[in-house]
N, C-alpha and C positions, 0 to 999 in steps of 0.2 A: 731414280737411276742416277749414277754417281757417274762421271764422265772426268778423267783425268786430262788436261789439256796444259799446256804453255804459254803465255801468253805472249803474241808476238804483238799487236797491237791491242794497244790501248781500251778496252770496252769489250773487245771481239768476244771474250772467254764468258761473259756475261750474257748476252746474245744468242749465243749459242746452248750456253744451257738452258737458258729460255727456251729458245724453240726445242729442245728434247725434252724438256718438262710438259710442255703443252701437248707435244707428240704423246705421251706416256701417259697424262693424266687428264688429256682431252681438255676441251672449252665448253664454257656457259658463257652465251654472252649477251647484252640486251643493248639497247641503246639507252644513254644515260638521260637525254629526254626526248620526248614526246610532245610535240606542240597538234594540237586539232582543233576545226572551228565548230563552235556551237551549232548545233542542229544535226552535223552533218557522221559520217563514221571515222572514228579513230582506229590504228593500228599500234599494239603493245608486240614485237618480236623478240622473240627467244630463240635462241639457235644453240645447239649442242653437237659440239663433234666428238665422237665416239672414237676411243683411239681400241687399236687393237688389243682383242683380251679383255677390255673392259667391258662391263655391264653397266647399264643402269636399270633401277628397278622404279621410281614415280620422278615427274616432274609435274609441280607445282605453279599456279598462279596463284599469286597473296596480294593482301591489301595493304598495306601499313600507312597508317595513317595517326595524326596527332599522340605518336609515341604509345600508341596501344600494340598490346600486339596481335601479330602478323594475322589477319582471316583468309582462310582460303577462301579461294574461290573457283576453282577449275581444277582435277588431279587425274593426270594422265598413268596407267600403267603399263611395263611393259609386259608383253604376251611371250612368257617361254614355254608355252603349252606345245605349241604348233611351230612348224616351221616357216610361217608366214613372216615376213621382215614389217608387218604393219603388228601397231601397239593396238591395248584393247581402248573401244572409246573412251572419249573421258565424260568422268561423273562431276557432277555441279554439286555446290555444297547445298542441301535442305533450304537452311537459313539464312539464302543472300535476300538480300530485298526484292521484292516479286517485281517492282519497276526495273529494277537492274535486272533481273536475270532473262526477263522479255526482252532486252536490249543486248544480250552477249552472246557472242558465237566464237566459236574455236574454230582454229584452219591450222590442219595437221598435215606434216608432211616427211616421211620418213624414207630413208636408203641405207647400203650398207655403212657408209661413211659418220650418219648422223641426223639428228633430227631437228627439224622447225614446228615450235608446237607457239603459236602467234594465238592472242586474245584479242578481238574485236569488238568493240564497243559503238553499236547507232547513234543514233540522236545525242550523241555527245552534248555531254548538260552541267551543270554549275557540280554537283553533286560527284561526279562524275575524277574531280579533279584530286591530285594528290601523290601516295608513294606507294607503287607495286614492286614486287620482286617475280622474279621468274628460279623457282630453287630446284635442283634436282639433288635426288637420292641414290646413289649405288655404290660400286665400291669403292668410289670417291664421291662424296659429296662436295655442291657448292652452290652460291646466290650469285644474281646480280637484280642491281637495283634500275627501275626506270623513273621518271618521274615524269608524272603527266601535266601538260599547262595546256588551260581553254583558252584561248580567242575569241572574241565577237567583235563581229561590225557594228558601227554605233547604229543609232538611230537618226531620224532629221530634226533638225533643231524646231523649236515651237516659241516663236511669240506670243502674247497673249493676247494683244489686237493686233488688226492690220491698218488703224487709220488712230492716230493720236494727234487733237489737234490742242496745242500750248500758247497762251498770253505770252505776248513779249517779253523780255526779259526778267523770265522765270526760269528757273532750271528741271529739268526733265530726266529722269532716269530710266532705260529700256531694260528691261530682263529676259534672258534667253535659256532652254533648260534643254537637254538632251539627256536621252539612257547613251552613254558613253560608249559603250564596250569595253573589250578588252585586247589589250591593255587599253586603259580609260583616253579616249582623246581629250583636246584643247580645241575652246573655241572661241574667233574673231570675230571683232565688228567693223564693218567697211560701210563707207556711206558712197553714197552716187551724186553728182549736182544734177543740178535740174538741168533739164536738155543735152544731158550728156549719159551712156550707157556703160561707162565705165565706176568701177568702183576703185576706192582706196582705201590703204585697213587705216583704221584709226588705233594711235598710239596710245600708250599709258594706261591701258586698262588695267582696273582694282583685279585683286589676285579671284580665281576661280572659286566657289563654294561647290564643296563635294559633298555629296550628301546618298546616302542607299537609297536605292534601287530595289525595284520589285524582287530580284534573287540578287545573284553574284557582280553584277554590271551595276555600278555606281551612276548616280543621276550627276551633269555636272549643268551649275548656274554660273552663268556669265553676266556684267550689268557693266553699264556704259552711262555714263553721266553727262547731261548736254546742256549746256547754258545758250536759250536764245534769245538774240538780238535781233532789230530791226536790220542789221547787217551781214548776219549770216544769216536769215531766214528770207533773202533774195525776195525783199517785198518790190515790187513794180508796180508804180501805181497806184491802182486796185486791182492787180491780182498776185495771187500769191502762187509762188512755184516751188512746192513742197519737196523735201529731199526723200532721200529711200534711204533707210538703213537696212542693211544684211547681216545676220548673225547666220556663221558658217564652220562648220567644221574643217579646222584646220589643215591644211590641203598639205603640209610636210608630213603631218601622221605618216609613217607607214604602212606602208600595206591596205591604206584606203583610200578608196575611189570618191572623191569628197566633191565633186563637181556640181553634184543634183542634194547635196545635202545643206540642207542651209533655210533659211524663212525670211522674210521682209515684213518693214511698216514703214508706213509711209508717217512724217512729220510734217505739219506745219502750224502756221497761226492762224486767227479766226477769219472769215474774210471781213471787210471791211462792212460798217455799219452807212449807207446815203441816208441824206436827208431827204423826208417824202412829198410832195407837192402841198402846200397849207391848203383847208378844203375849208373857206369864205361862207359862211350864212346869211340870209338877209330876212331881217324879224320887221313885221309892218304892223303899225294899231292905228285905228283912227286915219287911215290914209295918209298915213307917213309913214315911212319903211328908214330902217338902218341897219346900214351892215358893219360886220365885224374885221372886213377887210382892210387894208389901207388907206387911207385918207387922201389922194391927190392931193384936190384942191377945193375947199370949205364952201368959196362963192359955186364951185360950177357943181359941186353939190344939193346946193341949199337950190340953184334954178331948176334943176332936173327934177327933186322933188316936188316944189310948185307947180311945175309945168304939167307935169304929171295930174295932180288935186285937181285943175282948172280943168283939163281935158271933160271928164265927164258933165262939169256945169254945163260946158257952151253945146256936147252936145243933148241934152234935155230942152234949151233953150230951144234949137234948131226943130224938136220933135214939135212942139208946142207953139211953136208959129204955123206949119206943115198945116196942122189941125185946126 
């Protein structure tokens, strides 16, 4: 439709054919993405308004995906049999993947004005992600495109012990590893002092290793390097008061609740080795005995033993007078 106009401002005459064009040749429209989280159900809408006069005769759900082309996947037709303002069901393609097709439902919604023909997808899953179109046929055709993006929550970070105990000034490396999510988060290491329940993150840490994951969710490692000394490993004494390290998902990530996600180890050094009480023997032959213990004093040793020998002389002597 050709609409002769003047143009009094600037833009206006543009605008306005716009809107009689869209009046005339109706809309397809989708949203251009689609974000949904893992596990849970996603929603693909199409909406068409049907302008006066106009038909349409299939609307279409397609896949497109790494420049192949388009697979259907769902095709709606309309019903000019009857006077009913409802379309006939729609038919599902034979050949989608039987995982996918257990997981897809249509929600149909039509009136005189136009129609909502929405593709829903459950258990939204790695597989799952990519470019759909929503196209319709009549006597104007058109597409539009959505594109689908997953999200996942990560998972809780995992140390691989909870107690590492280090020699003095030796150096110590801790490794922390989480299924990420998506998008992938970042994770920190905070250490706590002893007697206190506060943490603080520690600076400078070596860049992340990223590394795949069981499906679409990348694994990420984190590692923190600790050099200890007699002065930061809070020796008193003889006891020692071990610190706490926390590796934690990053709590600016968006969109995640990172409070309860996180693991601890505990660090310290060995404890202290005492010395054990000396445990003295005393070896005797011939009625002289010596020990292996310290030596006082020679003379008050040398009478102790004597005195000792003589004991049983005097008394046999004493039995043997008696008699």
């Amino acid at each position: 439709m050709f609409v002769k106009m003047r143009t009094l401002i600037p833009g206006l005459f543009s605008f306005i054919y716009f809107n009689e064009f869209m009046r005339v040749c109706g809309t397809l429209t989708t949203l251009e993405q689609v974000t949904g989280m893992m596990g849970e159900m996603v929603t693909l809408e199409c909406e068409y308004v049907n302008p006066p006069g106009r038909k349409w005769y299939v609307i279409q759900w397609k896949r497109r995906n790494n420049g192949t082309d388009p697979k259907t996947i769902v095709t709606l037709q309309n019903n000019f049999l009857t006077e009913d303002t409802k379309p006939l069901g729609a038919s599902w393609n034979d050949n989608l993947d039987p995982g996918f097709r257990s997981r897809a439902r249509t929600n149909i919604r039509q009136d005189e004005n136009g129609l909502k023909f929405n593709l829903e997808i459950y258990n939204f899953g790695c597989n799952d992600r990519g470019l759909y179109s929503c196209e319709m046929i009549g006597d104007i055709s058109a597409t539009s495109l959505t594109k689908l993006v997953l999200n996942a929550n990560p998972g809780t970070p995992v140390i691989n012990n909870d107690v590492i105990i280090v020699e003095e000034n030796t150096t110590c490396e801790l490794e922390c590893e989480v299924l990420a999510g998506l998008p992938p988060v970042n994770l920190i290491w905070l250490i706590s002092t002893p007697d206190s329940s506060k943490y603080e993150p520690i600076d400078n840490l070596p860049k992340q290793i990223v590394k795949r994951g069981p499906d679409c969710r990348p694994r990420v490692i984190q590692h923190v390097q600790l050099m200890i000394t007699k002065e930061n490993s809070d020796y008193k004494g003889r006891v020692m008061k071990a610190h706490l390290f926390r590796c934690q998902v990053d709590s600016s990530t968006p969109d995640v609740y990172s409070e309860d996600l996180y693991d601890e180890v505990q660090v310290k050094i060995p404890d202290p080795v005492l010395p054990s009480s000396p445990a003295y023997t005393l070896a005797c032959a011939e009625e002289e005995c010596l020990s292996d213990g310290p030596i006082i004093d020679n003379r008050h040793n040398s009478a102790a033993i004597t005195f000792s020998s003589i004991i049983p002389s005097v008394v046999s002597m004493i039995i043997c007078i008696i008699l």
